[in-house]
Short mmCIF file of the C-alpha atoms (twelve columns), coordinates in Angstrom:
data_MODEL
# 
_entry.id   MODEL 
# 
loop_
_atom_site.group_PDB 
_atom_site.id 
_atom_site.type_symbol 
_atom_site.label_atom_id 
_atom_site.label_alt_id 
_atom_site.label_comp_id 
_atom_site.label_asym_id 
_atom_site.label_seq_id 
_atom_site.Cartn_x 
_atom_site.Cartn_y 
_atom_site.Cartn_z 
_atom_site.pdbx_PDB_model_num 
ATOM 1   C CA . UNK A 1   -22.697 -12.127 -32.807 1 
ATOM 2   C CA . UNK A 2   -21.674 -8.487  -33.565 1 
ATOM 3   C CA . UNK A 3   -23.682 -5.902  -31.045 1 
ATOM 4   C CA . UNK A 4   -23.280 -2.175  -31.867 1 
ATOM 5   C CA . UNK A 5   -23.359 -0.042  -28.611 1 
ATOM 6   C CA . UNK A 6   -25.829 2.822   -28.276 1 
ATOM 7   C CA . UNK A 7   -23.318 4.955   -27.308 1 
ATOM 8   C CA . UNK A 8   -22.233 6.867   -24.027 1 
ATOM 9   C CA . UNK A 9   -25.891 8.142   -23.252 1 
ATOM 10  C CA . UNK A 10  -27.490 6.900   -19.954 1 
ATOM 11  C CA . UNK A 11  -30.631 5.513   -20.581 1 
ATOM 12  C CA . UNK A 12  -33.787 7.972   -19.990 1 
ATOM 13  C CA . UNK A 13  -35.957 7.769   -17.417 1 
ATOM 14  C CA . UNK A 14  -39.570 7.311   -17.797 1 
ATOM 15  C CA . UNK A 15  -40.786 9.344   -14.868 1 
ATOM 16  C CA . UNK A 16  -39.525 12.573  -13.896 1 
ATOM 17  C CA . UNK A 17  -36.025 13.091  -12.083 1 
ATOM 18  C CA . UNK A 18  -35.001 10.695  -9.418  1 
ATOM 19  C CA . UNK A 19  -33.432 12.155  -6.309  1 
ATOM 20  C CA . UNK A 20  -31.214 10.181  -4.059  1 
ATOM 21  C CA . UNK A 21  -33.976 10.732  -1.450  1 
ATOM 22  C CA . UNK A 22  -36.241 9.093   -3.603  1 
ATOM 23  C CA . UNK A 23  -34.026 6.029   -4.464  1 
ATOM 24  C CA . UNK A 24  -32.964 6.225   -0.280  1 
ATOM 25  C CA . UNK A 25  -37.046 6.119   0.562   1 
ATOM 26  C CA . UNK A 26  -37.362 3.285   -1.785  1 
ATOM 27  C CA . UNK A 27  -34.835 0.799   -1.491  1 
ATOM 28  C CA . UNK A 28  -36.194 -1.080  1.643   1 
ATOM 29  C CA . UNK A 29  -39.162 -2.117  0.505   1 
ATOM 30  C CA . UNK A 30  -37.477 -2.902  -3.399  1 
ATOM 31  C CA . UNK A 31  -35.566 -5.325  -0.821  1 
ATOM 32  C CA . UNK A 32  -38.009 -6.743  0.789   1 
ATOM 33  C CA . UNK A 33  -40.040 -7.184  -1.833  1 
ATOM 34  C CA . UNK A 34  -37.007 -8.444  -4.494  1 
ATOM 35  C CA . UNK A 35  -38.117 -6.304  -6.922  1 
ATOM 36  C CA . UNK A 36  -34.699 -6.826  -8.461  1 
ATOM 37  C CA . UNK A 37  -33.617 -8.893  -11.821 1 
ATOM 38  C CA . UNK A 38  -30.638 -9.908  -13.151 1 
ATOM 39  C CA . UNK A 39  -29.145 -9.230  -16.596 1 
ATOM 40  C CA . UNK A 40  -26.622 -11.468 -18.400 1 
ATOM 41  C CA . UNK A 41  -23.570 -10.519 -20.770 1 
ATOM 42  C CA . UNK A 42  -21.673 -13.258 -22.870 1 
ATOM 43  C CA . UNK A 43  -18.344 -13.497 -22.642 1 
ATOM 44  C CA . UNK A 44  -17.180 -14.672 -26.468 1 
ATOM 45  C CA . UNK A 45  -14.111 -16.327 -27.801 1 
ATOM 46  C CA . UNK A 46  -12.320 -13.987 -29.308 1 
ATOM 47  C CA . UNK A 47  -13.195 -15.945 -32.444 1 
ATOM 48  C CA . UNK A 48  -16.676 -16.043 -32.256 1 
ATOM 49  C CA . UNK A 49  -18.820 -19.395 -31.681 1 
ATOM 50  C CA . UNK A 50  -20.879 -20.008 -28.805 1 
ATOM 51  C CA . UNK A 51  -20.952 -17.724 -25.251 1 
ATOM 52  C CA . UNK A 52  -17.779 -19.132 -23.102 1 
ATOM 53  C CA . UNK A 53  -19.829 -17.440 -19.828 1 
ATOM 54  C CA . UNK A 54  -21.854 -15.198 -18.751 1 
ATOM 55  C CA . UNK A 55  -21.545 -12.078 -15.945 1 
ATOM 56  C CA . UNK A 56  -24.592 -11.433 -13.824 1 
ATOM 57  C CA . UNK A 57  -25.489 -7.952  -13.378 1 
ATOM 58  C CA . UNK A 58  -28.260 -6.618  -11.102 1 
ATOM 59  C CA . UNK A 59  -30.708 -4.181  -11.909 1 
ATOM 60  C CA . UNK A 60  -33.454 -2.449  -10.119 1 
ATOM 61  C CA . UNK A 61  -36.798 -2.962  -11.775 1 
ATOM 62  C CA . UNK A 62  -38.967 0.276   -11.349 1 
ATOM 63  C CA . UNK A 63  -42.079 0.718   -13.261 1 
ATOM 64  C CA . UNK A 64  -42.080 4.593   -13.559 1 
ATOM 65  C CA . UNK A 65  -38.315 5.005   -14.382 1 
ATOM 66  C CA . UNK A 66  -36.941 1.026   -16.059 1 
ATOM 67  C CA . UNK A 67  -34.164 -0.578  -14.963 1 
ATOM 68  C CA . UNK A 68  -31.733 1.161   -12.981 1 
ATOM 69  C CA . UNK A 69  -28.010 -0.233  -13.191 1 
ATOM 70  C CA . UNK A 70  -26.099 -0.393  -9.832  1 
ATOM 71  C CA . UNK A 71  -24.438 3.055   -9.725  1 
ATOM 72  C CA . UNK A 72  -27.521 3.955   -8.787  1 
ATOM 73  C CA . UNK A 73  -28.142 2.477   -5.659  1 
ATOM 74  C CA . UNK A 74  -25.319 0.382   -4.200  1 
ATOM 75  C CA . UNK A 75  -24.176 3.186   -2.437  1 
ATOM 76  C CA . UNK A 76  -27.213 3.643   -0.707  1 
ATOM 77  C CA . UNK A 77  -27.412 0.097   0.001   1 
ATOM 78  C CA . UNK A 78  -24.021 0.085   1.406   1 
ATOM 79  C CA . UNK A 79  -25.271 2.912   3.698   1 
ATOM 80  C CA . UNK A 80  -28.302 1.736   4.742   1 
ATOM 81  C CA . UNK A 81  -26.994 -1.864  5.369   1 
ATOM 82  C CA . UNK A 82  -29.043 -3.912  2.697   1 
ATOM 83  C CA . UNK A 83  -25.399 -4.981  0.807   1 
ATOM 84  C CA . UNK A 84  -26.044 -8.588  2.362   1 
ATOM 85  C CA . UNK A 85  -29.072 -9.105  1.232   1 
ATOM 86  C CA . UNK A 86  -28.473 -7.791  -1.757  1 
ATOM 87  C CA . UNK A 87  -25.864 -9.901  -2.731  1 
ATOM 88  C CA . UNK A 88  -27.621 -13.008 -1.107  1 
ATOM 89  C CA . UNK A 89  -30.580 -12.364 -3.822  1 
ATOM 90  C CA . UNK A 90  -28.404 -11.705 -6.383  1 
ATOM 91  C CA . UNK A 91  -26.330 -14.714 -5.956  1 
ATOM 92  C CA . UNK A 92  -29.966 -16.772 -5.567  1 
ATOM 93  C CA . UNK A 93  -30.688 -14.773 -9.514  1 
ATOM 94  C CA . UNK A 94  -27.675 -16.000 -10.738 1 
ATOM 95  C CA . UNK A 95  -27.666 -19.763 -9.623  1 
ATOM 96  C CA . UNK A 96  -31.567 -20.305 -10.943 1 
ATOM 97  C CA . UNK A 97  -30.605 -19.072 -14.115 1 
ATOM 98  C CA . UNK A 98  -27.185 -20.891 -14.548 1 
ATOM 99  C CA . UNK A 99  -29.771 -24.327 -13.555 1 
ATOM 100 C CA . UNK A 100 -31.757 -23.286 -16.356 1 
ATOM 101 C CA . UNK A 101 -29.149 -23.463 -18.957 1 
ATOM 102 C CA . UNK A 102 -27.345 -26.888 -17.644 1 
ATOM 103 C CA . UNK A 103 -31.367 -28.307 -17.735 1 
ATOM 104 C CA . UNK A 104 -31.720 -26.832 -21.252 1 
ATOM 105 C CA . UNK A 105 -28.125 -27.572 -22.914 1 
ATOM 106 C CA . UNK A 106 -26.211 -30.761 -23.224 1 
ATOM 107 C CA . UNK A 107 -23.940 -32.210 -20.531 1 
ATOM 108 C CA . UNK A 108 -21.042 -30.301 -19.351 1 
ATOM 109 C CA . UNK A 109 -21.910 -27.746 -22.222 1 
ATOM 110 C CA . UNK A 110 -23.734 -25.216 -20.035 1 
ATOM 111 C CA . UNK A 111 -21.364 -21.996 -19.759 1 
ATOM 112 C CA . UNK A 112 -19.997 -20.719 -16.327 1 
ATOM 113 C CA . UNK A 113 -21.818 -17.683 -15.359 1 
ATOM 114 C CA . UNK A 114 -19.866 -14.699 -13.373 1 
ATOM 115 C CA . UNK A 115 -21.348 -13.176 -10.266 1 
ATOM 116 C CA . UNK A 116 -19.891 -10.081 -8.659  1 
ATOM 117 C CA . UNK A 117 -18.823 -10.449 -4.984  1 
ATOM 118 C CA . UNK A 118 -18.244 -7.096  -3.316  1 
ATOM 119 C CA . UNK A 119 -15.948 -6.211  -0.535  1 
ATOM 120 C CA . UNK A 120 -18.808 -6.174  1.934   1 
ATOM 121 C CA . UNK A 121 -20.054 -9.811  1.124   1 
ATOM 122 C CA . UNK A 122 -16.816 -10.929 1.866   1 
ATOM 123 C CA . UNK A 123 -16.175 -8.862  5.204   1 
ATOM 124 C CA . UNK A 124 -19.622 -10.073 6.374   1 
ATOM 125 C CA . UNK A 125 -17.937 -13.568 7.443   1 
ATOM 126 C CA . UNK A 126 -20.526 -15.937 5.434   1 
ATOM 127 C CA . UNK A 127 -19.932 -15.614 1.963   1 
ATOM 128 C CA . UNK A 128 -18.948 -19.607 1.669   1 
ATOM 129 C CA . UNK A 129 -22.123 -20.646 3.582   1 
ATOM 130 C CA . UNK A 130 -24.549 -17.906 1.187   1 
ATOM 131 C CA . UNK A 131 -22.343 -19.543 -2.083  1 
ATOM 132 C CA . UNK A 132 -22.817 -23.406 -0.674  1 
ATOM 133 C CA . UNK A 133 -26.521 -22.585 0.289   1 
ATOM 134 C CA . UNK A 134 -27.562 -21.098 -2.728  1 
ATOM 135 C CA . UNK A 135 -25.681 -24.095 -5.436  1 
ATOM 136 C CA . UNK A 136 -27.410 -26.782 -3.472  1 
ATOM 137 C CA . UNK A 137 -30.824 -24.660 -3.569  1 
ATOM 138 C CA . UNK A 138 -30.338 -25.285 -7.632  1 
ATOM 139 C CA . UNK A 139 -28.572 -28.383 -7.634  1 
ATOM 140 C CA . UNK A 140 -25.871 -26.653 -9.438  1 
ATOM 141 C CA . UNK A 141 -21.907 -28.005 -8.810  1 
ATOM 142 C CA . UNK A 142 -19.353 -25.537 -7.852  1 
ATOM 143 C CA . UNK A 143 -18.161 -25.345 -11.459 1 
ATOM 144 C CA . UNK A 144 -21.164 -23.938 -12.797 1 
ATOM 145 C CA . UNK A 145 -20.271 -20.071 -10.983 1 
ATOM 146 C CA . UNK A 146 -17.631 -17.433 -11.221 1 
ATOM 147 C CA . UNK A 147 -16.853 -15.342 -8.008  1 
ATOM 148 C CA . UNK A 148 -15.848 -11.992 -9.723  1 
ATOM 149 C CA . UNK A 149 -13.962 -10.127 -7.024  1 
ATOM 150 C CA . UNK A 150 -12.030 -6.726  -7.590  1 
ATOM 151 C CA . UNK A 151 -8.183  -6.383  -7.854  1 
ATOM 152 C CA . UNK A 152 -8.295  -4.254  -5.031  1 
ATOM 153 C CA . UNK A 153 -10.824 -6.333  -1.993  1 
ATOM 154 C CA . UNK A 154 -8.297  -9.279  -3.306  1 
ATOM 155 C CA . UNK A 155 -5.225  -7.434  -2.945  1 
ATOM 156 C CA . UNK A 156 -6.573  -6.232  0.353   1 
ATOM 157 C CA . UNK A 157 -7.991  -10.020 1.580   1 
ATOM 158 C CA . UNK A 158 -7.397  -10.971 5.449   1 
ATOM 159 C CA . UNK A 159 -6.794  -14.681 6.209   1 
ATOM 160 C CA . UNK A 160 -10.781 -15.803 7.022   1 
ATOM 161 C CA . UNK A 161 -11.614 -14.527 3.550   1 
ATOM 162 C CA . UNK A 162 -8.441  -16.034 1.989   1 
ATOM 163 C CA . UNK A 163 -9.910  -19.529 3.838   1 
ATOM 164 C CA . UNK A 164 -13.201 -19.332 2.448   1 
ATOM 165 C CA . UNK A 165 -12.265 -19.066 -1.157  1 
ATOM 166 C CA . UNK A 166 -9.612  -21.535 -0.690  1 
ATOM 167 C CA . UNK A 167 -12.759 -24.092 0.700   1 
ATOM 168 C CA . UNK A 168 -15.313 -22.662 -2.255  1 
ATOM 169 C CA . UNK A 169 -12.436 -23.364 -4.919  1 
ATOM 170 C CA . UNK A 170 -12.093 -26.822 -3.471  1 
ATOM 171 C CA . UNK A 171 -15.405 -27.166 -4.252  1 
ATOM 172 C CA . UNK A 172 -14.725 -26.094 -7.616  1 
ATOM 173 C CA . UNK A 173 -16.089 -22.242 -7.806  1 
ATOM 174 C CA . UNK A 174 -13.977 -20.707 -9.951  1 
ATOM 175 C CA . UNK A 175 -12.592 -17.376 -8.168  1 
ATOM 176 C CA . UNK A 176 -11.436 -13.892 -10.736 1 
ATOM 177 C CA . UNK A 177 -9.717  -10.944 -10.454 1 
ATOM 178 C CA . UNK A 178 -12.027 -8.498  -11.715 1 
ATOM 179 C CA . UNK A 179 -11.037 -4.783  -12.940 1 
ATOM 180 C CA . UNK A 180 -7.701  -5.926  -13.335 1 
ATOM 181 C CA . UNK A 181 -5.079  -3.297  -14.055 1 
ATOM 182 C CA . UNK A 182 -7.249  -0.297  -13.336 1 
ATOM 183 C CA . UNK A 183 -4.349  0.390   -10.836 1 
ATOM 184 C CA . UNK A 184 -0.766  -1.076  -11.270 1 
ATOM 185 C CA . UNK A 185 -1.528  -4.189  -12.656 1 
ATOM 186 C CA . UNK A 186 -0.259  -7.002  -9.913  1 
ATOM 187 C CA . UNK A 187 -0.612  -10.131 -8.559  1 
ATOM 188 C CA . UNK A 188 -3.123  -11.219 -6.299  1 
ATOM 189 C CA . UNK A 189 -2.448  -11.975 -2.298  1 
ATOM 190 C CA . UNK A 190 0.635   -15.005 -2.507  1 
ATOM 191 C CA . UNK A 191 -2.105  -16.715 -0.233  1 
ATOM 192 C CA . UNK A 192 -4.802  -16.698 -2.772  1 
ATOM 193 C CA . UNK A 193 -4.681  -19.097 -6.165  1 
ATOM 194 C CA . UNK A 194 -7.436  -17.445 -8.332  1 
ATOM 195 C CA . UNK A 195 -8.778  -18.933 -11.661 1 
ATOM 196 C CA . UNK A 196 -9.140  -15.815 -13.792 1 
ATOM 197 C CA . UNK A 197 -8.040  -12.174 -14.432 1 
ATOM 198 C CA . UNK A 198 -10.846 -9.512  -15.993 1 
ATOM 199 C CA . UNK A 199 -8.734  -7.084  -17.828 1 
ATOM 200 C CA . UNK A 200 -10.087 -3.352  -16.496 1 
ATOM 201 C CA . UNK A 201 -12.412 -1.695  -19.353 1 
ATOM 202 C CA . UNK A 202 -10.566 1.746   -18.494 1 
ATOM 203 C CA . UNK A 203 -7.666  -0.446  -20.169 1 
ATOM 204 C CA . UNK A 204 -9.677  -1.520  -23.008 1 
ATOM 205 C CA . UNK A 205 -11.331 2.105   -23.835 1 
ATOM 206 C CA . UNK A 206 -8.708  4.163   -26.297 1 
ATOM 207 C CA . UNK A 207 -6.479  1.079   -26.883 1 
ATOM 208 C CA . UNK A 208 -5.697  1.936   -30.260 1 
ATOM 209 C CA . UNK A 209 -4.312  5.236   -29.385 1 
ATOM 210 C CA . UNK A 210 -2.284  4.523   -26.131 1 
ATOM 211 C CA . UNK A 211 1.121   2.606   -26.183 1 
ATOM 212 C CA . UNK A 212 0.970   2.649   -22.575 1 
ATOM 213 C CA . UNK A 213 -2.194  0.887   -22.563 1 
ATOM 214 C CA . UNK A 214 -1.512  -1.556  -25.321 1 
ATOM 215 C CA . UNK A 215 1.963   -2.227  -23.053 1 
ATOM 216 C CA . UNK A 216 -0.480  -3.067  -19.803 1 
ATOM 217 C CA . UNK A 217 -2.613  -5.060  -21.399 1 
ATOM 218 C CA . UNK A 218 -0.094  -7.299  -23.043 1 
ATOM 219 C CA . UNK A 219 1.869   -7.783  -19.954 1 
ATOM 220 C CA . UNK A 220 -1.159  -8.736  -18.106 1 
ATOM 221 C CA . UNK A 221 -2.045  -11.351 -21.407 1 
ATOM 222 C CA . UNK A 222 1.932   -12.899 -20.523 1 
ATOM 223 C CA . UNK A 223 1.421   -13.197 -17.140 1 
ATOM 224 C CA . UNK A 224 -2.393  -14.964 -17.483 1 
ATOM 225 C CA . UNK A 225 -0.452  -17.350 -19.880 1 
ATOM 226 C CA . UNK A 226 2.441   -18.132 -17.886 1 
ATOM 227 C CA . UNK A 227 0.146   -18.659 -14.795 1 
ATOM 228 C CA . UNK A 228 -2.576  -20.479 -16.591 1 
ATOM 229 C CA . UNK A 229 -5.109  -18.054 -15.944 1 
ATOM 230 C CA . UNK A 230 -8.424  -17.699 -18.153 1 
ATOM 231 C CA . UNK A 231 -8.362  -14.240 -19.363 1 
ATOM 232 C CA . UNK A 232 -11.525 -12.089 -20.702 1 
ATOM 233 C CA . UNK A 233 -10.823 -8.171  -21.748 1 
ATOM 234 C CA . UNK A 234 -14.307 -6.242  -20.131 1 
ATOM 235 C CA . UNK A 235 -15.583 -3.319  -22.001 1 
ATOM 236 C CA . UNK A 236 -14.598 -4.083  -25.348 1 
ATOM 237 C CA . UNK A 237 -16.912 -1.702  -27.575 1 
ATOM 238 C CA . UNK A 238 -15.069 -1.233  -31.659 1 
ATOM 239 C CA . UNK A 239 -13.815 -3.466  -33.913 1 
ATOM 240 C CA . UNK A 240 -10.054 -1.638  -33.679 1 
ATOM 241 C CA . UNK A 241 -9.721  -2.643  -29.939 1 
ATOM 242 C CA . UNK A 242 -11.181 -6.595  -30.852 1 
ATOM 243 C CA . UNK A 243 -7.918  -6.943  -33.262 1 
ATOM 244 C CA . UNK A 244 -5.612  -5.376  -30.684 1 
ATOM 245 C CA . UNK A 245 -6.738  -7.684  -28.200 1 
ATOM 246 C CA . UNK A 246 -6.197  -10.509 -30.547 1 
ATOM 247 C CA . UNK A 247 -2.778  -9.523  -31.577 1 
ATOM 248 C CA . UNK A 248 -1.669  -9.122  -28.199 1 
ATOM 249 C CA . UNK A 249 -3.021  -12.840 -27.853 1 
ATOM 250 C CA . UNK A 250 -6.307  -12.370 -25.377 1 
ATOM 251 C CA . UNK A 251 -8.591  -15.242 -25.705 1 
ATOM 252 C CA . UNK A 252 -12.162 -13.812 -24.741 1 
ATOM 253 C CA . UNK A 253 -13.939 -10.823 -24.483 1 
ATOM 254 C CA . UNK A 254 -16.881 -8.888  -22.974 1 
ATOM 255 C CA . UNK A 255 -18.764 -5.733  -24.507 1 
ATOM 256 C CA . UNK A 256 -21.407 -4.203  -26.380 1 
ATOM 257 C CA . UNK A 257 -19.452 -4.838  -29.654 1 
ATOM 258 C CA . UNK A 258 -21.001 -9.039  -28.763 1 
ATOM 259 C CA . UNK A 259 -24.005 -7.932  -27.224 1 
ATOM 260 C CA . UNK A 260 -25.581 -6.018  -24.564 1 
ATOM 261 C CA . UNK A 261 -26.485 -7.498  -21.033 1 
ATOM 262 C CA . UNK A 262 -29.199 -9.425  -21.856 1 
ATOM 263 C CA . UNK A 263 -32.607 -10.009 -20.313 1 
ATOM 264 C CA . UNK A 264 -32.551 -13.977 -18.630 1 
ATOM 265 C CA . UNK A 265 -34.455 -15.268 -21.822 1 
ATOM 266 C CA . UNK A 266 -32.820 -13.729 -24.856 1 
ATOM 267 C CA . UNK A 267 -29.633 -15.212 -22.698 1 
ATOM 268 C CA . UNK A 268 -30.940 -18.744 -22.529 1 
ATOM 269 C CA . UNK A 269 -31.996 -18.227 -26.474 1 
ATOM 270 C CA . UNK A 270 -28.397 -16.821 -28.034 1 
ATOM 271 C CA . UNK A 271 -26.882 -20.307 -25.448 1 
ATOM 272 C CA . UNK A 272 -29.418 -22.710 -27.340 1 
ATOM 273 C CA . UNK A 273 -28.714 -20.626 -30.904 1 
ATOM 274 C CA . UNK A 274 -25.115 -22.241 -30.824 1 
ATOM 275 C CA . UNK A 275 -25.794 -25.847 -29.422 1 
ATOM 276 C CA . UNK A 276 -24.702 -28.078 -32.086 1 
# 
């Protein structure tokens, strides 16, 4: 499935301007109340065929303006110290709807769905007790989620966080670099094994015009392969970057050229479209 994106324009508000006060004055009781959802973006084969995953991607629901995407408000989350909880419902968001699809598709054919873990999660000290809690609330095996974790918080990883992943990967949660190669593309801590690298949309976006680029990304592609990595290019929006991509030998993708991030149904629907 083919998805043309709208373009670069934010989407319009229904009410009149928001103002950070606003969004500060709000936030609590969106919190409390978990007026929150999640969206859902397949990640394709480069081939086409049925979703390989799915990322998770939060979104505050407000009747007078839509949904509001992240940028938006994790900054004043971070400030006001709601990043926890956040992430705690978000993580709860993602795990009901990856029980949905393994109830819904065949056995073992229910794709992995990606959750972003930020930096605060992590330095919190219970991210392996939130990530065990909420796959036993659903019944879901370790396998069934994605930690999504910048380049950077990885690079950056003390030993306590290094432990806990190491324990959640024995478990089998698959761990990823995400936004990899936004900076000097390198490895991860020597004290970390991770599953997956995300190549960095800013990477991805004017591929066909940069050698420099197109040199990043296929060094990153050779390393993934010689390490065994699963690799997905993010923000992957015209038909010129898809061939790059599959010239340079990356095996999924992620944009609005497949589709948008989808609402938790139409996600369950395009899964179920390509069950044999």
């Amino acid at each position: 499935m083919l998805f043309e994106p709208p373009g670069d324009a934010p989407q319009r508000p229904h009410g009149g301007e928001l103002t950070t006060a606003d969004l500060a004055a709000a936030l609590p009781g969106a919190v409390r109340e978990r007026r929150f959802l999640m969206l859902f973006q397949p990640i394709t084969a480069i081939g086409g065929g049925a979703p390989s995953g799915f990322e998770a991607l939060l979104r505050w629901r407000r009747l007078d303006h839509g949904l509001l995407a992240p940028a938006a408000f994790l900054s004043l989350a971070e400030t006001a110290g709601h990043m926890a909880e956040l992430g705690r419902l978000a993580l709860d968001m993602t795990c009901a709807f990856a029980a949905r699809l393994r109830a819904a598709l065949p056995l073992g054919k229910a794709p992995r769905i990606g959750v972003n873990i930020s930096s605060t999660q992590l330095a919190a000290g219970d991210i392996e007790e939130d990530i065990i809690n909420a796959l036993c609330r659903h019944g879901l095996p370790g396998g069934s989620l994605v930690l999504e974790i910048a380049e950077r918080t990885l690079e950056r990883a003390g030993p306590a966080v290094l432990e806990a992943l190491a324990h959640l990967r024995a478990r089998g949660v698959l761990v990823c670099a995400d936004g990899f190669g936004a900076h000097d593309p390198v490895l991860p801590p020597m004290g970390l094994s991770i599953d997956g690298l995300k190549i960095d949309a800013s990477l991805v976006e004017g591929l066909e015009a940069s050698p420099r680029r197109r040199d990043a990304v296929g060094r990153i592609v050779d390393m993934a392969t010689r390490r065994g990595l699963r690799l997905v290019a993010g923000g992957v929006e015209r038909r010129t970057q898809l061939n790059i991509l599959r010239e340079l030998g990356c095996a999924h993708c992620q944009g609005y050229l497949f589709a948008e991030p989808l609402p938790e149904a139409q996600a369950l629907a395009l899964a179920l479209a390509h069950t044999p």
